[in-house]
C-alpha positions in Angstrom: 0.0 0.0 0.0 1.5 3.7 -1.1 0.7 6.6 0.8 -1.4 7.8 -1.9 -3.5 4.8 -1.0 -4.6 6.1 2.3 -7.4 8.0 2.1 -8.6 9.5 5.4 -5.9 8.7 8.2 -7.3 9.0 11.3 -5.0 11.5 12.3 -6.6 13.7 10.5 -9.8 13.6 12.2 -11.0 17.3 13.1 -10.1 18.1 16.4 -13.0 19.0 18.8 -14.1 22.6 19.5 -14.3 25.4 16.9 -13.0 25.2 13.8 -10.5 27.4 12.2 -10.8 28.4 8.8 -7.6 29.5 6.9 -8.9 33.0 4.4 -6.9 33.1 1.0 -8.5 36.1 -0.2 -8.8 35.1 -4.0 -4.9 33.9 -3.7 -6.0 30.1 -5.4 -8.8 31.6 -8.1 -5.9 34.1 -9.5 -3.4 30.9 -9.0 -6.0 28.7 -11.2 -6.3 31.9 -13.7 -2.9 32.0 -14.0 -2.0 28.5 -14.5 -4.5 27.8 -16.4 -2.6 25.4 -18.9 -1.0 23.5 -16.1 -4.1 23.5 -13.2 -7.5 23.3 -15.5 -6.2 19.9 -16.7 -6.2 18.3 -13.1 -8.9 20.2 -11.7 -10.9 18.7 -14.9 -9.4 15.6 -14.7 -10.6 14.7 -11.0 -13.8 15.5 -12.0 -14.4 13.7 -14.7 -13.2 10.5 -12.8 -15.1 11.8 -10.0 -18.5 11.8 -12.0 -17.9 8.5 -14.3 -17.5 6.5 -11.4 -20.6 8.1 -9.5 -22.5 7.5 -13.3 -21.2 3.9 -12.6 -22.1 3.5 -9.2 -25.8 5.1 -9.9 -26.9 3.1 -13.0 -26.1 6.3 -14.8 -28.8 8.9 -12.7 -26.5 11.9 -11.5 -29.4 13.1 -9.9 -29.1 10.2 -7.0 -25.8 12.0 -6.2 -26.9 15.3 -6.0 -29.8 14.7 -4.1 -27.7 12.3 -1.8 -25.5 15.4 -1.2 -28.2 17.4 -0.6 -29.5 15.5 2.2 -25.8 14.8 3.7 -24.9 18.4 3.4 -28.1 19.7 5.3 -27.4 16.9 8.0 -23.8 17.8 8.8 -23.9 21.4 7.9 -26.1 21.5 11.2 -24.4 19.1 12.9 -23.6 20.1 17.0 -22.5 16.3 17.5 -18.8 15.8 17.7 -16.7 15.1 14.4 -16.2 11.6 13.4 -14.0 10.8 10.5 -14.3 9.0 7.3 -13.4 5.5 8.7 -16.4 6.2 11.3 -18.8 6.8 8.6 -17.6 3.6 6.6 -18.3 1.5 10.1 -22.5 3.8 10.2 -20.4 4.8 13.5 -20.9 8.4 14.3 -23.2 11.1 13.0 -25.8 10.2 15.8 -28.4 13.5 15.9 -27.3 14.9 13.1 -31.1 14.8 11.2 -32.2 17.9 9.6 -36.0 18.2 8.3 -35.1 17.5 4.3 -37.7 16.4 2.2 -38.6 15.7 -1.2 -40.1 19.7 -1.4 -37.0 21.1 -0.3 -34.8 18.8 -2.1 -36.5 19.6 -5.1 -36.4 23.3 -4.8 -32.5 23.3 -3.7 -31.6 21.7 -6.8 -34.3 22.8 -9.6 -35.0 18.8 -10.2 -38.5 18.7 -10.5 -40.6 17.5 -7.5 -41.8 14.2 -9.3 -38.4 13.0 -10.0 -36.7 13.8 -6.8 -39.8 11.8 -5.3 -39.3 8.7 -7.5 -35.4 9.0 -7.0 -35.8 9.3 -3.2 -38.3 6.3 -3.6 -35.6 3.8 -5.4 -32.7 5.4 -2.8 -34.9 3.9 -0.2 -35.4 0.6 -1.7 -32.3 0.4 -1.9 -31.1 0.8 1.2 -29.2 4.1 0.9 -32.0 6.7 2.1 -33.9 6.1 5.3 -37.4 8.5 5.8 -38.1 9.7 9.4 -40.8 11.2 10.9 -42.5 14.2 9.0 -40.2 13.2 5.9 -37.7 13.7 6.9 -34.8 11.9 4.9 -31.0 10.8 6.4 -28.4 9.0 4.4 -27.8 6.0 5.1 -24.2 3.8 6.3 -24.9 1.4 3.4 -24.6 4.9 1.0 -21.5 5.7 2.3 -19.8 2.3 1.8 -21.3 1.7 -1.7 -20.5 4.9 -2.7 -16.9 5.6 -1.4 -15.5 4.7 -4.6 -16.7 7.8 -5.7 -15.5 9.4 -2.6 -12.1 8.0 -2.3 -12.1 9.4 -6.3 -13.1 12.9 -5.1 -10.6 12.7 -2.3 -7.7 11.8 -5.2 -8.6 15.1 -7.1 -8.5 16.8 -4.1 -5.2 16.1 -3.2 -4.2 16.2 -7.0 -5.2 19.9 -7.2 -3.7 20.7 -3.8 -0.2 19.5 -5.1 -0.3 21.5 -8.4 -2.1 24.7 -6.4 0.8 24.6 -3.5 3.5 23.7 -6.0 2.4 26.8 -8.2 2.0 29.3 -5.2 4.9 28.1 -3.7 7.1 28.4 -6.9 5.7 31.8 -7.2 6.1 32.8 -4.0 3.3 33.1 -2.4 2.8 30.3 -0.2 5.7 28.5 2.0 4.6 25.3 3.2 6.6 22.9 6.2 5.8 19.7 5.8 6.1 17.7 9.1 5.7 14.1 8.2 6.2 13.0 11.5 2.5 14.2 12.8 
């Protein structure tokens, strides 16, 4: 096994307590402007593989995704449990509370998908195991979700590293961004 190959160490795990968020005041927008040629490509690229293997993992509906993130998003954008890493979310361990009121209505007028569809969608997500509907419709994703669809995952956490290492090598050729790297931690 490489490095590359491990995905979410749990050493990573967010700490407790409130989280800090580092500003870069348009710093990687006029990086991705102004290595276009070099940072498009990889940005694009992760996509792509990002997207054909949630088209493979979905029979080919995109819309499952997007309303699957919709739902996650909503639950942990709320969340006041305690953070629990990707390994925890593999195991259904973790994310206990963290249930927002999402339904079809709202779903539907989050991502312009019309009502009908999300509601047949939501329908075959539960039957097959990767949506669960709580009291007043309200709608949680499920453990099973997660580990059928961390391919996918595991592919958006690849481009994300990908265009991490062309963004800090370009800002730190150019001189605006000086990064230690402690691989003891």
């Amino acid at each position: 096994m490489s490095n590359r190959d491990v995905i979410a160490p749990e050493n990573l795990a967010c700490p407790p307590g409130p989280r800090r968020r580092i500003r870069t005041d348009g710093m990687v927008i006029e990086a991705m402007k102004a290595g276009f040629s070099t940072l498009q490509p990889v940005w694009v690229e992760g996509h792509l593989a990002q997207l054909c293997e949630l088209r493979r993992l979905v029979g080919g509906d995109l819309d499952k995704p997007i309303i699957l993130a919709v739902i996650g998003q909503r639950s942990f954008a709320t969340a006041t449990g305690e953070p629990f890493s990707y390994s925890e979310a593999l195991k259904g361990e973790g994310g206990a509370g963290r249930s927002r009121l999402t339904n079809i209505e709202s779903i539907s007028q989050a991502t312009g998908i019309p009502r009908e569809s999300v509601r047949r969608k939501v329908n075959e997500m539960v039957a097959e195991g990767w949506l669960e509907k709580g009291a007043r419709g309200a709608l949680m994703v499920t453990a099973k979700a997660v580990v059928d669809l961390a391919p996918a995952t595991e592919a958006g956490y690849r481009m994300l590293e990908d265009v991490f290492e062309a963004l800090a090598n370009a800002l730190t050729i150019s001189g605006r961004l000086k990064i230690e790297i402690n691989p003891g931690r």
